[in-house]
C-alpha positions as CSV (number, residue, x, y, z in Angstrom):
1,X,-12.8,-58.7,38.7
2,X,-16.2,-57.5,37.5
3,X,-18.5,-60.1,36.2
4,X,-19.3,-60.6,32.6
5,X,-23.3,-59.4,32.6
6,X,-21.6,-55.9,34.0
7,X,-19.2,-55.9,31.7
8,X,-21.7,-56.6,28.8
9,X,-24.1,-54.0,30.6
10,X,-21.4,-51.7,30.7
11,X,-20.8,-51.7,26.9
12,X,-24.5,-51.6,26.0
13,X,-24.8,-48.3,28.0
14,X,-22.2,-46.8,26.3
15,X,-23.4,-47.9,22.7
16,X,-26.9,-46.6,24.0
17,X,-25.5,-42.8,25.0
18,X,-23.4,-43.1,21.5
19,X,-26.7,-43.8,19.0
20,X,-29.5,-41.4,21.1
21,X,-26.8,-38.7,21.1
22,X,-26.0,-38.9,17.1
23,X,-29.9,-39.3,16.5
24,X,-30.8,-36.1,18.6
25,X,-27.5,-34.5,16.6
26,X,-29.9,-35.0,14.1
27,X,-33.3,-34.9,14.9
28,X,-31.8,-31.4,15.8
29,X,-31.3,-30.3,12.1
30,X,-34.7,-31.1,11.2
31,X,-36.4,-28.7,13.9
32,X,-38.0,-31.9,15.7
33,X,-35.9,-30.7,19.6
34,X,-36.5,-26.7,20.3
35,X,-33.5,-25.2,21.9
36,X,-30.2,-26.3,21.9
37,X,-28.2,-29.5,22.6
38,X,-24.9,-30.1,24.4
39,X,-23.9,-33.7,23.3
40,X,-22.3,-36.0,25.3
41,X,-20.8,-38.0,22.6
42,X,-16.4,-38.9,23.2
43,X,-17.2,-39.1,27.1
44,X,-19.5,-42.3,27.9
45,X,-16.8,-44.0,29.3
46,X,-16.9,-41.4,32.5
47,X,-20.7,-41.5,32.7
48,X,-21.0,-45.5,32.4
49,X,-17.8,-46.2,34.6
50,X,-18.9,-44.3,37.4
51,X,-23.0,-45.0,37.7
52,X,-21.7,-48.7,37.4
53,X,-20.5,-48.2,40.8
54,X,-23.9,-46.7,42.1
55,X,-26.9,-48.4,43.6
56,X,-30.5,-47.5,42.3
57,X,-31.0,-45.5,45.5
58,X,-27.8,-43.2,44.7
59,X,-27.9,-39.7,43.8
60,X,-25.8,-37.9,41.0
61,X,-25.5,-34.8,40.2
62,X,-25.7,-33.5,36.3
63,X,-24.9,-30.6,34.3
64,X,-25.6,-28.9,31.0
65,X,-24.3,-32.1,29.2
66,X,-27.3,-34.5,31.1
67,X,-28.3,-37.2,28.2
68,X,-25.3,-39.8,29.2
69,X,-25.4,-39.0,32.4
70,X,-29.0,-39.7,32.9
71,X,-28.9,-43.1,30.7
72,X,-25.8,-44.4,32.6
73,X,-27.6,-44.3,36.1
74,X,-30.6,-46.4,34.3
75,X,-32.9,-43.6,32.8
76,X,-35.3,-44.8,29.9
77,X,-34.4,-43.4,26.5
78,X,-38.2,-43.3,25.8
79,X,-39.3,-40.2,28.7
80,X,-35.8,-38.8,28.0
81,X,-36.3,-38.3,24.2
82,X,-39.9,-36.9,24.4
83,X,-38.5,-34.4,27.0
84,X,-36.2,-33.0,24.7
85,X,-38.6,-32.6,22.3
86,X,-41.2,-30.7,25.2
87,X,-43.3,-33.1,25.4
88,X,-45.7,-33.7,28.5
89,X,-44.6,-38.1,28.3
90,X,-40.7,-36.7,29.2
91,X,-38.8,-37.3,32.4
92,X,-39.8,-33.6,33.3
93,X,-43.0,-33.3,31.7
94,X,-41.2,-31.1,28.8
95,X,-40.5,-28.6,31.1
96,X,-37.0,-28.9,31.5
97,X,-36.0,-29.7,28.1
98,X,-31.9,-30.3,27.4
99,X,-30.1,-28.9,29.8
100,X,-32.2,-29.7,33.1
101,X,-33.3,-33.4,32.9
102,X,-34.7,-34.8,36.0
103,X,-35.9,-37.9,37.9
104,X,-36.3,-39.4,41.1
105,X,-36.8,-42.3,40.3
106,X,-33.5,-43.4,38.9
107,X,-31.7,-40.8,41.7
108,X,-31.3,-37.7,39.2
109,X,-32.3,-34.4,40.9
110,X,-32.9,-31.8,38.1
111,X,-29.4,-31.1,35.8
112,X,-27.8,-27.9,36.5
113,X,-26.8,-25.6,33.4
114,X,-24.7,-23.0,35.7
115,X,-21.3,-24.4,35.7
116,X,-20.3,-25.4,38.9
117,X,-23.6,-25.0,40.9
118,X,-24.3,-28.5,41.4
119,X,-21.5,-29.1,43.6
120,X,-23.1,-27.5,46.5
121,X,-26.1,-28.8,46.4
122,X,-24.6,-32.3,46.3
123,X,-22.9,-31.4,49.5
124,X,-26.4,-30.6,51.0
125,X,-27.7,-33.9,49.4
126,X,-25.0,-35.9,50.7
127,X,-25.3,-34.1,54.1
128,X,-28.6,-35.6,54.7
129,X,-28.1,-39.0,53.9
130,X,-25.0,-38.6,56.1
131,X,-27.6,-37.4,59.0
132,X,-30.4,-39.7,58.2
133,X,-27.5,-42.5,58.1
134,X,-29.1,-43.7,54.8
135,X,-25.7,-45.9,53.0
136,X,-26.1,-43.5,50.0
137,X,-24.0,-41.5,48.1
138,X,-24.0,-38.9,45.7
139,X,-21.5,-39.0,42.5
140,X,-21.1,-35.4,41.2
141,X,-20.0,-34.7,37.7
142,X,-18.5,-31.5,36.4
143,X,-16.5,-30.0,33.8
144,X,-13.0,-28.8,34.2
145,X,-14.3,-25.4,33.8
146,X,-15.7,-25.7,37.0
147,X,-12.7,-25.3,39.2
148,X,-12.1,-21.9,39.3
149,X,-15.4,-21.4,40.3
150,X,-16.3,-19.6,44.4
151,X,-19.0,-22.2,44.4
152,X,-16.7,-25.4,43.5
153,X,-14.3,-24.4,45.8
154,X,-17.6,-23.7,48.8
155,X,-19.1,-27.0,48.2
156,X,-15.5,-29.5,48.2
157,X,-14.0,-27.7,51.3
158,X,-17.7,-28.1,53.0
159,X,-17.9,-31.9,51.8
160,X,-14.3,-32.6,53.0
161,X,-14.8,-30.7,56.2
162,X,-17.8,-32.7,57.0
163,X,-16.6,-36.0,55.5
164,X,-19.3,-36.0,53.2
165,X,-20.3,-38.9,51.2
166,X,-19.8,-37.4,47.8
167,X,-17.8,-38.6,44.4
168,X,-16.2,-35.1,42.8
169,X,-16.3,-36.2,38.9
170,X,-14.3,-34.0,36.7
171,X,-15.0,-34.7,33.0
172,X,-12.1,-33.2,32.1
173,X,-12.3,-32.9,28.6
174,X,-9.9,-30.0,28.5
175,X,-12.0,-27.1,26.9
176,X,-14.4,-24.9,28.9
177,X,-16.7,-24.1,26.1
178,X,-13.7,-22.6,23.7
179,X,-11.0,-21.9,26.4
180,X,-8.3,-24.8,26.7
181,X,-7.6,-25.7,30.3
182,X,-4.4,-24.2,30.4
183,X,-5.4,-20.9,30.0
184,X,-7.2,-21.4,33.2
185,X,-5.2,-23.4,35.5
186,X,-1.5,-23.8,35.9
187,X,-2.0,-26.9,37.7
188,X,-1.0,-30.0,35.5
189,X,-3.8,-32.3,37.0
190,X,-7.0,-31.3,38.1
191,X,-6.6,-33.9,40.7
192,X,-3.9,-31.7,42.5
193,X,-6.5,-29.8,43.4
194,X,-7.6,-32.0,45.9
195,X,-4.8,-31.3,48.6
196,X,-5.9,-28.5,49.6
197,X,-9.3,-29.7,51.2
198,X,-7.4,-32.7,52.5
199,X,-8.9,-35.6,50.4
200,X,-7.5,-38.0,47.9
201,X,-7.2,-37.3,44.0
202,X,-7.0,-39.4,41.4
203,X,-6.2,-38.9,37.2
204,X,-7.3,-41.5,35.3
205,X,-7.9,-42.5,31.6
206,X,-11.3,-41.2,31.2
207,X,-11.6,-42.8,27.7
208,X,-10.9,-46.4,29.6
209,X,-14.3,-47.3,31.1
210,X,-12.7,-49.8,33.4
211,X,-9.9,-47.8,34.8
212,X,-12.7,-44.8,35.3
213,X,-14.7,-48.2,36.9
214,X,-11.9,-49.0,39.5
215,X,-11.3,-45.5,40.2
216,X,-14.6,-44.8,41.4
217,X,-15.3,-47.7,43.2
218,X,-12.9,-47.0,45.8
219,X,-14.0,-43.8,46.1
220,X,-17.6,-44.8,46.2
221,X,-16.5,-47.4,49.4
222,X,-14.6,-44.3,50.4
223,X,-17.6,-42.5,50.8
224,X,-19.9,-45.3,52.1
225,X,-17.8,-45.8,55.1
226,X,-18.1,-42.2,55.8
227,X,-14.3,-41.5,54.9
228,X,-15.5,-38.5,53.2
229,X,-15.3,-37.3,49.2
230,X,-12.8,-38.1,46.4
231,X,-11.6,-36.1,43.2
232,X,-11.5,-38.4,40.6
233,X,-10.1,-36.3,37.2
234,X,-11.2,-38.3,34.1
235,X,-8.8,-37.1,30.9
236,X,-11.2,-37.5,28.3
237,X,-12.6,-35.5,25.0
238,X,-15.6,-34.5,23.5
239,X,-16.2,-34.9,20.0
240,X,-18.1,-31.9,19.2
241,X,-18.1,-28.2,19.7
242,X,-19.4,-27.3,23.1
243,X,-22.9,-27.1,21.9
244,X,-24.7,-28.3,19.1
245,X,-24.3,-24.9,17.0
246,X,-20.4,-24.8,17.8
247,X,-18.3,-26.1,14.9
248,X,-15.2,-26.1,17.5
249,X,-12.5,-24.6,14.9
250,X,-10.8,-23.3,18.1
251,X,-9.5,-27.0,18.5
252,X,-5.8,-27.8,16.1
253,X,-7.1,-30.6,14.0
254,X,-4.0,-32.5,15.2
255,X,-5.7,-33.0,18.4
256,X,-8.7,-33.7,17.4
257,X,-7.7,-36.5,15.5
258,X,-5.3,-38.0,18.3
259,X,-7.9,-38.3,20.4
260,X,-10.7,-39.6,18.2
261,X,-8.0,-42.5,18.0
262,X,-8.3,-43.3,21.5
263,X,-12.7,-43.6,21.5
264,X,-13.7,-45.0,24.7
265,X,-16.6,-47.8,22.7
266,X,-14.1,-49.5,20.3
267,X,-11.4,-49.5,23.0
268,X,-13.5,-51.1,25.2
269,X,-15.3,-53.6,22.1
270,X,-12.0,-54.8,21.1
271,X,-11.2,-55.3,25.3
272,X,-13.7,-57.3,25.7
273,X,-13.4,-59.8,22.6
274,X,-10.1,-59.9,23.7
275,X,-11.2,-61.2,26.9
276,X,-13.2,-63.6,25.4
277,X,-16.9,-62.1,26.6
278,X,-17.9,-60.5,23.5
279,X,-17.8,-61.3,19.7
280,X,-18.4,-59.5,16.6
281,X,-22.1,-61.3,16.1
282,X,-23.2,-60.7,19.5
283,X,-22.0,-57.0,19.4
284,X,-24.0,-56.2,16.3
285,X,-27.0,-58.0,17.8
286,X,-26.7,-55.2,21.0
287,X,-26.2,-52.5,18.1
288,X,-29.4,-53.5,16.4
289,X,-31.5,-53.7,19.9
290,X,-29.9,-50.1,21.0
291,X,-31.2,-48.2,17.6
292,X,-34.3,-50.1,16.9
293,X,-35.5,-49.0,21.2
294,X,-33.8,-45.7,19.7
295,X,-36.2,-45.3,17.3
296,X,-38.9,-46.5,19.2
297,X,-38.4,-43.6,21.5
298,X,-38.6,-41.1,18.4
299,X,-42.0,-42.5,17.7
300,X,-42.6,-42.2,21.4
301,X,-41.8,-38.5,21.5
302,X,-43.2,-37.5,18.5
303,X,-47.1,-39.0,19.0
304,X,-46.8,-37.4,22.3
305,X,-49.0,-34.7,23.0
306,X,-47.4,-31.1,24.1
307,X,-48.1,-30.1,27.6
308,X,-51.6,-28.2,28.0
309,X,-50.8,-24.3,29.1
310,X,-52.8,-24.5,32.0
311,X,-50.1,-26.9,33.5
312,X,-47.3,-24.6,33.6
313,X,-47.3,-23.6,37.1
314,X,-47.9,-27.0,38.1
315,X,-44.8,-28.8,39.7
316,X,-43.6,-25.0,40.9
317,X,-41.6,-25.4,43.8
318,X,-41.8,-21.3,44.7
């Protein structure tokens, strides 16, 4: 059983990636973050309950949905928010902006906006730890979307082949941008999928943080004992349209409101007064402390200074 200060830990994270991702919804509007956003908001549970499992030292692997990703594994809402709005105090010195937030520190290679690109390069990742016999492992997350892609299919079968020590994260939230998941796949679980590289596949409830919790930490010992990668396929739902400027009117309001029933943070609140770890008071006192560092990072990113033009071919790699 997980111990209480995880569990608490746990449900602040979530809270944390549910209040920076409705202030940047609106911070947005006011023209305060250039670009666009693709919010996280509906799928913390998948985020929280996987980097739970994953030591400081551990990699993961991102995409063009990066906020919750990036807080989960420990990253500081301060450098992320002035990076979204391009400022030189971000996590990428405002050079990546939304969709490519990066850093080392907490294990987060740059975020990778090309759907399905990242899951090769976490098979090169996780090859060198395997050869440098480091213990570490990388947990990659993708969207359903993904699977039909050559390079999906290029970097499992190489990872399986090789016994990689990878964690294949499908948020599968059911809609690639506007098209539903069963235009695209016959298959009834993504998780199927895995039996043709030879490795195990698991669905779970990727609205339940501590199902998506126990999941992953047998693929994460999996991986450690160099047993090679697992597909975990997490059913879960984003809120909003695909991106911030997507009302999603492609989705049957029916559905939408079935699964706004099952939100992953008041599931898991009412779990854990149930279990006797959390009350109402001490909730609300974690709710204050998440939006008051919230708006602490705001004032962060907005007294930052923009990066000088003479640094933009700094930090080139080629």
């Amino acid at each position: 059983m997980t111990d209480e200060a995880t569990l608490i830990e746990m449900y602040r994270k979530m809270l944390k990636i549910r209040h920076f991702e409705q202030r940047v919804y609106y911070l947005f509007l006011e023209g305060a973050i250039p670009g666009t956003l693709h919010l996280y908001t509906g799928q913390e549970a998948v985020a929280v309950g996987v980097c739970s499992n994953l030591r400081r030292d551990d990699f993961i692997l991102s995409t063009h949905r990066p906020h919750g990703h990036y807080i989960a594994k420990g990253g500081g809402v301060d450098r992320l928010m002035a990076e979204l709005f391009g400022k030189e105090t971000g996590c990428c010195k405002g050079k990546g902006g939304s969709m490519h937030i990066c850093d080392f520190g907490v294990g987060m290679p740059p975020a990778i906006a090309i759907v399905g690109a990242n899951v090769p390069i976490a098979a090169g990742i996780a090859l060198s730890f395997k050869m440098n016999v480091t213990g570490q492992v990388v947990a990659c997350f993708f969207g359903e979307g993904a699977i039909n892609q050559g390079m999906w299919h290029e970097g499992v079968n190489i990872a399986a082949v090789w016994k990689l020590p990878v964690v294949l994260v499908c948020e599968n939230n059911l809609y690639a941008a506007s098209t539903h998941v069963s235009k695209a796949t016959l298959v009834r679980n993504i998780s199927e999928r895995a039996c043709a590289y030879g490795i195990p596949g698991v669905v779970v409830d990727g609205n339940d943080v501590l199902a998506v919790f126990e999941a992953t930490k047998k693929a994460v010992q999996r991986a450690r004992q160099g047993l090679g990668p697992t597909l975990v396929d997490c059913l879960t739902y984003r809120h909003g349209g695909h991106s911030r400027g997507d009302p999603a009117t492609y989705r049957p309001k029916d559905e939408v409101e079935e699964w706004l029933k099952k939100d992953p943070i008041p599931r898991f609140k009412a779990k854990l007064i149930e279990m006797k770890i959390l009350t109402e008071k001490k909730s609300e006192e974690i709710e204050k402390d998440i939006v008051e560092e919230i708006e602490e990072a705001v004032k962060f990113a907005r007294e930052s200074p923009l990066p000088l033009a003479e640094t933009a071919l700094e930090d080139i790699y080629a």
